[in-house]
VOBA-1610 file (N, C-alpha, C; in pm, whole numbers, padded with zeros to 5 digits, always signed):
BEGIN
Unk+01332-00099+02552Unk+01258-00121+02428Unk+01106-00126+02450Unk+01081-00075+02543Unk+00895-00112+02617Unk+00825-00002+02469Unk+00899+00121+02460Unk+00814+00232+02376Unk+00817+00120+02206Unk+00897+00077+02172Unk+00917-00018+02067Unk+00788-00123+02042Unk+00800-00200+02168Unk+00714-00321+02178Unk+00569-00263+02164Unk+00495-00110+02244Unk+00398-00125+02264Unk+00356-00034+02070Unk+00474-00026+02031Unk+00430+00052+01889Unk+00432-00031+01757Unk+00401-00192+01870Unk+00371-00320+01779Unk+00561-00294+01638Unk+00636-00320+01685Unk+00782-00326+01653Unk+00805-00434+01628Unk+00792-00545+01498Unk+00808-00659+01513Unk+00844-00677+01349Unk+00993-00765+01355Unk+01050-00781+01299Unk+01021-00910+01210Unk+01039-00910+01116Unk+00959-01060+00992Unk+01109-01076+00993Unk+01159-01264+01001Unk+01211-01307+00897Unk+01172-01387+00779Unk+01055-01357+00734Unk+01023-01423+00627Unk+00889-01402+00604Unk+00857-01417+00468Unk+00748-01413+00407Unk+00609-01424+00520Unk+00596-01558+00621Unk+00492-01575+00692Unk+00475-01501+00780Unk+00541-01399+00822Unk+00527-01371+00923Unk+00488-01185+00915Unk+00450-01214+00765Unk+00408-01044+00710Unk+00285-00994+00743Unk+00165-01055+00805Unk+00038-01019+00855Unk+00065-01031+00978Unk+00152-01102+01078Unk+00175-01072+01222Unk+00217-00948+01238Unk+00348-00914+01144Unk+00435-00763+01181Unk+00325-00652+01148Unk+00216-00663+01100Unk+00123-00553+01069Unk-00004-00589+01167Unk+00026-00677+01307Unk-00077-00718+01420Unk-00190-00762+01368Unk-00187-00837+01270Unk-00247-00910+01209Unk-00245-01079+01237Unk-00337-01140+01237Unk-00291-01315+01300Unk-00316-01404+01161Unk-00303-01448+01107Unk-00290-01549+01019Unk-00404-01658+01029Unk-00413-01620+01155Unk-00484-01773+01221Unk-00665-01746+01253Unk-00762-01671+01201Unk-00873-01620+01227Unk-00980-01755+01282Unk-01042-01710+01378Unk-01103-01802+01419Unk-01184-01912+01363Unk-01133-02012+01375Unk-01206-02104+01263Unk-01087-02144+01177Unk-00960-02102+01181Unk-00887-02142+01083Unk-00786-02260+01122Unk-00739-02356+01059Unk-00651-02422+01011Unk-00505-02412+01090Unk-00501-02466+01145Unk-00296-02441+01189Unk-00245-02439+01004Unk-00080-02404+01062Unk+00014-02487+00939Unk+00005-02631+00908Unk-00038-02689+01027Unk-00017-02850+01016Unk-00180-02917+00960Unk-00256-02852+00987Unk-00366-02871+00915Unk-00415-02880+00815Unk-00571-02862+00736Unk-00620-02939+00620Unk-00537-02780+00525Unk-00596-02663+00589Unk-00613-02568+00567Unk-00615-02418+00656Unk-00556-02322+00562Unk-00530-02196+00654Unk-00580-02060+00541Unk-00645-02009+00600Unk-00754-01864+00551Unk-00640-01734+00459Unk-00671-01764+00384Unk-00553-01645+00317Unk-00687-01526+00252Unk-00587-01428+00337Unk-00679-01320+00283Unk-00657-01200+00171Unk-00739-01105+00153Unk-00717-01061+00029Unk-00624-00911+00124Unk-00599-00850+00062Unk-00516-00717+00090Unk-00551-00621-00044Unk-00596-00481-00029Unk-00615-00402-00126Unk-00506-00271-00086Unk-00439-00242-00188Unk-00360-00109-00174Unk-00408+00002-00275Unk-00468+00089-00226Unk-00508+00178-00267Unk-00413+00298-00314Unk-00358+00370-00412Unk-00279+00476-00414Unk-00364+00566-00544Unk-00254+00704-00510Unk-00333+00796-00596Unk-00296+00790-00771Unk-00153+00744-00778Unk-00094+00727-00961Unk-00058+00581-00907Unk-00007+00534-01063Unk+00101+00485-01110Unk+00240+00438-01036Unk+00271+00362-00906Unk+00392+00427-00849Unk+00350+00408-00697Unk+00212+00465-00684Unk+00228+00517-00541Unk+00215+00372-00420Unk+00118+00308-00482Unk+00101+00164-00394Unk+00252+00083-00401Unk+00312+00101-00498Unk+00468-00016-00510Unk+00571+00081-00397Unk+00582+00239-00421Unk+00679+00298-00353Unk+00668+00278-00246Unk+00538+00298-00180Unk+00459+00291-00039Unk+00479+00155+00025Unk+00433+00123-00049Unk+00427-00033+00047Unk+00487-00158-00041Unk+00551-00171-00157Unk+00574-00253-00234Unk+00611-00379-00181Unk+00696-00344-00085Unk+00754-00464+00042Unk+00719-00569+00109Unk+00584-00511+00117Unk+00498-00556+00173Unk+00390-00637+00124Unk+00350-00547-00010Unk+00283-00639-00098Unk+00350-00730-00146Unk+00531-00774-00185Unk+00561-00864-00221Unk+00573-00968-00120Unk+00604-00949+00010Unk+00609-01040+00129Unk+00473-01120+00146Unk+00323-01060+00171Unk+00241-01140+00169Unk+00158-01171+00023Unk+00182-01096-00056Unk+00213-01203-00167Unk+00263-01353-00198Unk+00422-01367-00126Unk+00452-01494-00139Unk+00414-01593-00051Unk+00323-01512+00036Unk+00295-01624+00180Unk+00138-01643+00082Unk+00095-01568+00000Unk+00015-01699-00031Unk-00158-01608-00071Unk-00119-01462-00019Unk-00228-01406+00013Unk-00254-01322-00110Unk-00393-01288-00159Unk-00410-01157-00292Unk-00428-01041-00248Unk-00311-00984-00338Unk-00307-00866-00336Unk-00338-00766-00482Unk-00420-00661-00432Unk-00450-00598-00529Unk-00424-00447-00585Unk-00362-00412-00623Unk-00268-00250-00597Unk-00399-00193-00735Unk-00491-00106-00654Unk-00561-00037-00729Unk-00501+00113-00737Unk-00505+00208-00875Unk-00498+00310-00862Unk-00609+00386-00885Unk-00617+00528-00816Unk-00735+00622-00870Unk-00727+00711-00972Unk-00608+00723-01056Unk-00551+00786-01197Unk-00485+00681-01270Unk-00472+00702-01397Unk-00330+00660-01399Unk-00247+00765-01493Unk-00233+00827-01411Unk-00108+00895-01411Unk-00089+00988-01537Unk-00255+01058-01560Unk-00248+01117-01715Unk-00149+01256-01763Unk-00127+01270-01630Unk-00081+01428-01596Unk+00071+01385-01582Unk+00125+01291-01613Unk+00253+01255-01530Unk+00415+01267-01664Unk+00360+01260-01791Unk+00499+01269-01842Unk+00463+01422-01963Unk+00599+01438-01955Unk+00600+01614-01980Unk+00607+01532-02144Unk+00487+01627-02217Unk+00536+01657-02352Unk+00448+01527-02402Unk+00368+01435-02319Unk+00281+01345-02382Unk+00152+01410-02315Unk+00045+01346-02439Unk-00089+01380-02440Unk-00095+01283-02286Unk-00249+01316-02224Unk-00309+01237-02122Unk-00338+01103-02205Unk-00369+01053-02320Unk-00431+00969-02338Unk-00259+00897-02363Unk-00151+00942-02395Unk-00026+00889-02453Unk-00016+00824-02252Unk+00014+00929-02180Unk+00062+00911-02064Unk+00018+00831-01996Unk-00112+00763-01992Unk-00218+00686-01924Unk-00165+00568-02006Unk-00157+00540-02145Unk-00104+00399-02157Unk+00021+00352-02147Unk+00099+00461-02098Unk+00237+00443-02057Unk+00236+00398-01964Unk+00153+00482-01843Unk+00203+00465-01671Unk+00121+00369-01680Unk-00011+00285-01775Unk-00064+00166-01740Unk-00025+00055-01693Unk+00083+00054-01855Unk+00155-00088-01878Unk+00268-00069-01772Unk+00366+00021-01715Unk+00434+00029-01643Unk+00412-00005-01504Unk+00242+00024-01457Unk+00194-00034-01301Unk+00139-00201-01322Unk+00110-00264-01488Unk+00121-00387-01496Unk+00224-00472-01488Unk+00306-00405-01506Unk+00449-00435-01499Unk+00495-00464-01352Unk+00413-00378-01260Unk+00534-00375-01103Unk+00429-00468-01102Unk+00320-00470-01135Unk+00233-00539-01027Unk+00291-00738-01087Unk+00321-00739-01166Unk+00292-00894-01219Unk+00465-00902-01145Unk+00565-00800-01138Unk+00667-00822-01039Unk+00617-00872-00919Unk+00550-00767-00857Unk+00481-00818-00679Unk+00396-00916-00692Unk+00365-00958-00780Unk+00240-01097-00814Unk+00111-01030-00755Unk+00041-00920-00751Unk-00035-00848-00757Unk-00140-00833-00850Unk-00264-00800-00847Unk-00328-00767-00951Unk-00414-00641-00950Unk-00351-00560-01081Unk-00409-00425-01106Unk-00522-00402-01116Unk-00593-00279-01054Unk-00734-00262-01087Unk-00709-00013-01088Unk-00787-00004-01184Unk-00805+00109-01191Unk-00899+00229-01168Unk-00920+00280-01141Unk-01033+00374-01101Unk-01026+00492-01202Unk-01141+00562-01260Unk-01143+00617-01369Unk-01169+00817-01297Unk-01065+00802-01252Unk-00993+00942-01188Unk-00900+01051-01304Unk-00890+01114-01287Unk-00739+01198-01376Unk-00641+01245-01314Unk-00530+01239-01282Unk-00401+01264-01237Unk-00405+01447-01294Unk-00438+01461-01104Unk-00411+01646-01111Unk-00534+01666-01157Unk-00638+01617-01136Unk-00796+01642-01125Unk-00894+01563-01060Unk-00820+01507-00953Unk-00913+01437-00851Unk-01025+01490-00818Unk-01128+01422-00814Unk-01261+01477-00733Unk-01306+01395-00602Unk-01360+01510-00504Unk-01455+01473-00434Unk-01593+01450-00418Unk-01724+01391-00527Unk-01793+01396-00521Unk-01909+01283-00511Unk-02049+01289-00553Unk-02130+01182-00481Unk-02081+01035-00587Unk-02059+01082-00654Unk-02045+00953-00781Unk-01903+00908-00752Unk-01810+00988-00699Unk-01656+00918-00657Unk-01649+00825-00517Unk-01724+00874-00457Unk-01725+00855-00325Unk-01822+00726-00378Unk-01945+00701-00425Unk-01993+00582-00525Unk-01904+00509-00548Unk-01816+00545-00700Unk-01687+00465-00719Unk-01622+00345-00608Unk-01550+00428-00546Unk-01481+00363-00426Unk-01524+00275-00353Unk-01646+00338-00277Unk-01728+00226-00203Unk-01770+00115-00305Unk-01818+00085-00411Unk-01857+00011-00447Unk-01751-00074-00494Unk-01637-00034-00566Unk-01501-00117-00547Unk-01476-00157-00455Unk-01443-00137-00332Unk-01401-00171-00240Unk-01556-00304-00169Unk-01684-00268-00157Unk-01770-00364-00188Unk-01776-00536-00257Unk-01732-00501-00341Unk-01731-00550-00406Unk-01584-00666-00433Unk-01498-00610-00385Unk-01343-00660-00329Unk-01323-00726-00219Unk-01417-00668-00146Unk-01434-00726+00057Unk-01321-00784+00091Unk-01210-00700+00080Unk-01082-00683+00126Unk-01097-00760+00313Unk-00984-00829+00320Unk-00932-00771+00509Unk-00845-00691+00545Unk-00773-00613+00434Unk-00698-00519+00493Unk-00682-00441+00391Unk-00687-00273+00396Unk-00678-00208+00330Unk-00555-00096+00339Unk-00503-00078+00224Unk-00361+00032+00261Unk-00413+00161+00175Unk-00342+00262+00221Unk-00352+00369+00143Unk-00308+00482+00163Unk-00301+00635+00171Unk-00227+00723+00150Unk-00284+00816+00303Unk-00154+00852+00367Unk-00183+00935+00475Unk-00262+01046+00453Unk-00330+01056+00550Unk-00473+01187+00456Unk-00354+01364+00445Unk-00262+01386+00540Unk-00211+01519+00545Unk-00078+01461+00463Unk-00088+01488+00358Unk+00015+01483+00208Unk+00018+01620+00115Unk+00104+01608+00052Unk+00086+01721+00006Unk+00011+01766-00126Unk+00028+01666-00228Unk-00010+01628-00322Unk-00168+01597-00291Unk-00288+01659-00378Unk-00440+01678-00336Unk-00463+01544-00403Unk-00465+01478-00512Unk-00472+01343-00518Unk-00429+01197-00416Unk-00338+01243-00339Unk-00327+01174-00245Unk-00418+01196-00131Unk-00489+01294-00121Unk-00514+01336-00004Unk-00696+01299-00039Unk-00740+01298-00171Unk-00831+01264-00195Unk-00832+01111-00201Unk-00734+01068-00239Unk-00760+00878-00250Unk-00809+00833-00077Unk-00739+00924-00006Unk-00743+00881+00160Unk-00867+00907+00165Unk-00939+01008+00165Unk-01055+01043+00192Unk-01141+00967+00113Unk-01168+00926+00016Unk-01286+00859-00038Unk-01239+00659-00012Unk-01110+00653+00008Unk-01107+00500+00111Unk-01186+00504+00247Unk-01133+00621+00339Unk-01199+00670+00421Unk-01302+00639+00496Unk-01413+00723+00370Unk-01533+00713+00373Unk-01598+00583+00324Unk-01528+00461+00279Unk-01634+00382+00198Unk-01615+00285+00333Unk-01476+00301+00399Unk-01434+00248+00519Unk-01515+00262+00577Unk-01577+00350+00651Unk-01720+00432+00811Unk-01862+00381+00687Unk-01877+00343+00532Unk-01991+00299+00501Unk-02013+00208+00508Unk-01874+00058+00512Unk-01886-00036+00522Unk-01869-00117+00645Unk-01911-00006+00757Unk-01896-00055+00923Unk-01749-00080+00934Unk-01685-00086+00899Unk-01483-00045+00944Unk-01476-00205+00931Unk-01519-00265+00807Unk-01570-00436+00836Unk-01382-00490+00740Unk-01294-00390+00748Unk-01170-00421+00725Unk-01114-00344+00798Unk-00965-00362+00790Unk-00836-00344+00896Unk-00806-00195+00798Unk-00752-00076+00830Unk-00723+00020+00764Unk-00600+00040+00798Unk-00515+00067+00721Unk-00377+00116+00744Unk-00355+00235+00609Unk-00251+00354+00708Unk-00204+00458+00578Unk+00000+00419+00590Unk-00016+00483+00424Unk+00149+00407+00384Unk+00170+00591+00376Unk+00317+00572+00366Unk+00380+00662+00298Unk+00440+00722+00180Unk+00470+00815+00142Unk+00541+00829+00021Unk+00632+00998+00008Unk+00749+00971+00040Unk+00902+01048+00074Unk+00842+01140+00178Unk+00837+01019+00257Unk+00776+01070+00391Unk+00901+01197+00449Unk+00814+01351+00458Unk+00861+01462+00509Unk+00850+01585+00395Unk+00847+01491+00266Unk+00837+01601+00151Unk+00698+01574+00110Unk+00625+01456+00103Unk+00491+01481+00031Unk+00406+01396+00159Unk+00439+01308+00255Unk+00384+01302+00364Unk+00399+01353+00485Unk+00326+01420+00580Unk+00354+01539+00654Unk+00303+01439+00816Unk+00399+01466+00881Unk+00309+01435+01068Unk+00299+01309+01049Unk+00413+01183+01020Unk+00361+01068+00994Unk+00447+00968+01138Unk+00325+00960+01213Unk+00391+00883+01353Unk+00323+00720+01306Unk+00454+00660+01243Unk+00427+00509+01251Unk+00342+00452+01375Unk+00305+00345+01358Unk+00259+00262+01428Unk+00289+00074+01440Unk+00331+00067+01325Unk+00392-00081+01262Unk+00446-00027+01159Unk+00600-00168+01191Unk+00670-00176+01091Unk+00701-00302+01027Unk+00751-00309+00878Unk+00736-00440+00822Unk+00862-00437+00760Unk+00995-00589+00816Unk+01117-00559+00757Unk+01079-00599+00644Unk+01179-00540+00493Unk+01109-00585+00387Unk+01285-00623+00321Unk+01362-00618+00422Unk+01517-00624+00353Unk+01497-00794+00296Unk+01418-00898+00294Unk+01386-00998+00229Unk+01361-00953+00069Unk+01302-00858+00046Unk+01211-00870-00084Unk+01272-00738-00129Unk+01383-00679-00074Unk+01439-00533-00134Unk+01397-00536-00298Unk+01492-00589-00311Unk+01532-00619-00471Unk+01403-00617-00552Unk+01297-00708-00531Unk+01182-00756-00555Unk+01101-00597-00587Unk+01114-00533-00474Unk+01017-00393-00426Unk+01083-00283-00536Unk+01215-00297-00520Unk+01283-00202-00633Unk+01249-00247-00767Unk+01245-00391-00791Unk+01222-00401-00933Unk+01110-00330-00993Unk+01022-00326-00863Unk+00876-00334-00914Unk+00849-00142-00922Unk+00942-00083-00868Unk+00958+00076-00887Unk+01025+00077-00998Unk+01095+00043-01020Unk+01205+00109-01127Unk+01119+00055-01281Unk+01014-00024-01237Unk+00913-00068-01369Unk+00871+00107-01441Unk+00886+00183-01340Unk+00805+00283-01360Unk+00860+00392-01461Unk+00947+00342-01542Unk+01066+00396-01623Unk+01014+00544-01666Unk+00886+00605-01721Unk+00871+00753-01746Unk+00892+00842-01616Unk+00909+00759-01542Unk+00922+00891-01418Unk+01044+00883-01333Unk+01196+00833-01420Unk+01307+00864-01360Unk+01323+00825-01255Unk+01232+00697-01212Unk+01237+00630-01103Unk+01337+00585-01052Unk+01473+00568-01128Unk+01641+00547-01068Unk+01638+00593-00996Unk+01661+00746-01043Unk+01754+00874-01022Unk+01641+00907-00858Unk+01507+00890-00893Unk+01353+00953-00752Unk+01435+00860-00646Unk+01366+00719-00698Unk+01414+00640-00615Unk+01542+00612-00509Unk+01658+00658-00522Unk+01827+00663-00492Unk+01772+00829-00349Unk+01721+00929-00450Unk+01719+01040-00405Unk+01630+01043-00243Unk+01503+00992-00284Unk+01390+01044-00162Unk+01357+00858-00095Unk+01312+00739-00199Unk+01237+00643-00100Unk+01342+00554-00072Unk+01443+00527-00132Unk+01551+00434-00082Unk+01608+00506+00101Unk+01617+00621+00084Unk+01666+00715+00209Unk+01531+00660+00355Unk+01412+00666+00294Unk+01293+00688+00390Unk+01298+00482+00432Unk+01333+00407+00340Unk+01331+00246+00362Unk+01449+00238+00485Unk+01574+00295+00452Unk+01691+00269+00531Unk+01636+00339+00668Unk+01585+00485+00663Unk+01570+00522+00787Unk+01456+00461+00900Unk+01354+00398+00797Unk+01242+00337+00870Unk+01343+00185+00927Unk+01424+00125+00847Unk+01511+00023+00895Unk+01553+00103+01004Unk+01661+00147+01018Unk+01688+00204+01160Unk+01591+00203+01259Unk+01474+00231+01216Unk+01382+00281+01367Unk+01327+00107+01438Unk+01363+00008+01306Unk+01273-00111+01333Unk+01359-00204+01370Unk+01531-00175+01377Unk+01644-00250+01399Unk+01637-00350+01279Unk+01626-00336+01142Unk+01689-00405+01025Unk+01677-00316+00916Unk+01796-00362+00839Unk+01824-00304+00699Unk+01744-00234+00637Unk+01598-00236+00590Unk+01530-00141+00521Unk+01379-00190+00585Unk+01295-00113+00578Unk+01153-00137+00649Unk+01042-00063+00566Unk+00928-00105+00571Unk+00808+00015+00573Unk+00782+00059+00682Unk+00646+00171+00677Unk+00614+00179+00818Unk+00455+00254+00775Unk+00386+00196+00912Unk+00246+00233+00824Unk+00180+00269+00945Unk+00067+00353+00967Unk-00013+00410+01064Unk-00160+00288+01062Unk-00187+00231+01118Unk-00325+00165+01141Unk-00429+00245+01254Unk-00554+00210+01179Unk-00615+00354+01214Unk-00706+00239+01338Unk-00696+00281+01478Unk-00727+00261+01579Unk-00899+00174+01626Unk-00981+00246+01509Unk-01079+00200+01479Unk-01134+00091+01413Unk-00994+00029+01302Unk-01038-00098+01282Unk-01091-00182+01387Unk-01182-00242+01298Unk-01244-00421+01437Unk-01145-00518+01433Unk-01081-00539+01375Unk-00957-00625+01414Unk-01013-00742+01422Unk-01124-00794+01346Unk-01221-00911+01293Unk-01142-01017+01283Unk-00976-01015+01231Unk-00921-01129+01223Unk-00810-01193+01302Unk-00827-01023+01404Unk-00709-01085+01545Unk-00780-01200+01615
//
């Protein structure tokens, strides 16, 4: 198990132990034991490209350190105007709204939006603005978000303008990329940590299946329930995430 251990392989039974399994310490210098006055809870931002993508990706995860105590914030960069056949963008956007308020008040999360269009992402000086200054302004310790080689160009743009606000803000948070039906819309994805989430299954599904215009049963059963069980296999329990942390974080709170 040496290739396991050194690919940080570490199994949670419980809620506290959801910022260790992501080599994360709980305990930042200066902080508080359990038995103490006080202990540092930090914020977590999940970045995705719709409606969907932060709960499918990592939902698990956000509900696990969620209950240990920590904020989490599942921002999207659309919402999802492009996403149901036969409604206007402005119909579809208050659909997939209330539906990502929905997972998120499941994961005890709180929504924030970015004023993007689903299937018209941009790369430019005022987006790349956007982001950084959200994220500024959030001063996250750990940030999640979408593997940059995806297939889908909104995903591939949310990575890139996290990215970049990441190398503007001196790498002064932990970066990690999630997945989503990892092999069909995430491509070349060599984990690095995994997080059991068979605690909060139920919890993570509720908070997908919130997503009712997009047949999230029928998606869900088909492509991310398959990618949870198989990432379980690789982590030795029932269902898992699995996320790439990008080498360059400062690791400010190990």
């Amino acid at each position: 198990m040496k290739n396991m251990t050194r690919r940080n392989l570490l199994k949670m039974s419980g809620a506290s132990l959801g910022i260790v399994a992501l080599g994360l310490s709980p305990l930042p210098s200066g902080a508080k034991s359990l038995g103490g006055k006080s202990e540092r809870k930090l914020k977590i931002v999940v970045v995705g490209g719709h409606p969907d993508d932060p709960e499918t990706g990592c939902g698990g995860t956000m509900a696990l350190l969620a209950a240990d105590g920590h904020e989490v914030v599942s921002a999207y960069l659309t919402k999802g105007e492009a996403g149901i056949q036969g409604k206007s963008y402005a119909e579809a956007a208050q659909i997939r709204t209330n539906e990502a308020l929905e997972a998120c008040k499941i994961l005890n999360a709180r929504a924030a939006f970015f004023s993007q269009i689903d299937g018209s992402s941009e790369i430019t000086h005022d987006r790349y603005i956007e982001v950084y200054d959200f994220l500024k302004k959030e001063n996250p310790d750990v940030v999640f978000t979408h593997w940059p080689i995806d297939r889908h160009r909104d995903h591939r743009i949310c990575s890139i303008l996290v990215y970049d606000a990441w190398l503007k803000l001196n790498r002064e948070f932990d970066l990690y990329y999630f997945e989503v039906e990892s092999g069909g819309q995430t491509q070349n994805f060599p984990p690095t940590n995994f997080v059991d989430i068979s605690s909060v299954i139920e919890k993570k599904h509720a908070a997908c299946y919130s997503h009712v215009s997009q047949d999230m049963a029928s998606v869900y059963r088909d492509y991310h329930e398959a990618m949870e069980k198989f990432r379980g296999m690789q982590a030795n329990c029932k269902y898992a995430e699995a996320f790439i942390k990008h080498n360059h974080s400062k690791l400010k709170i190990v």
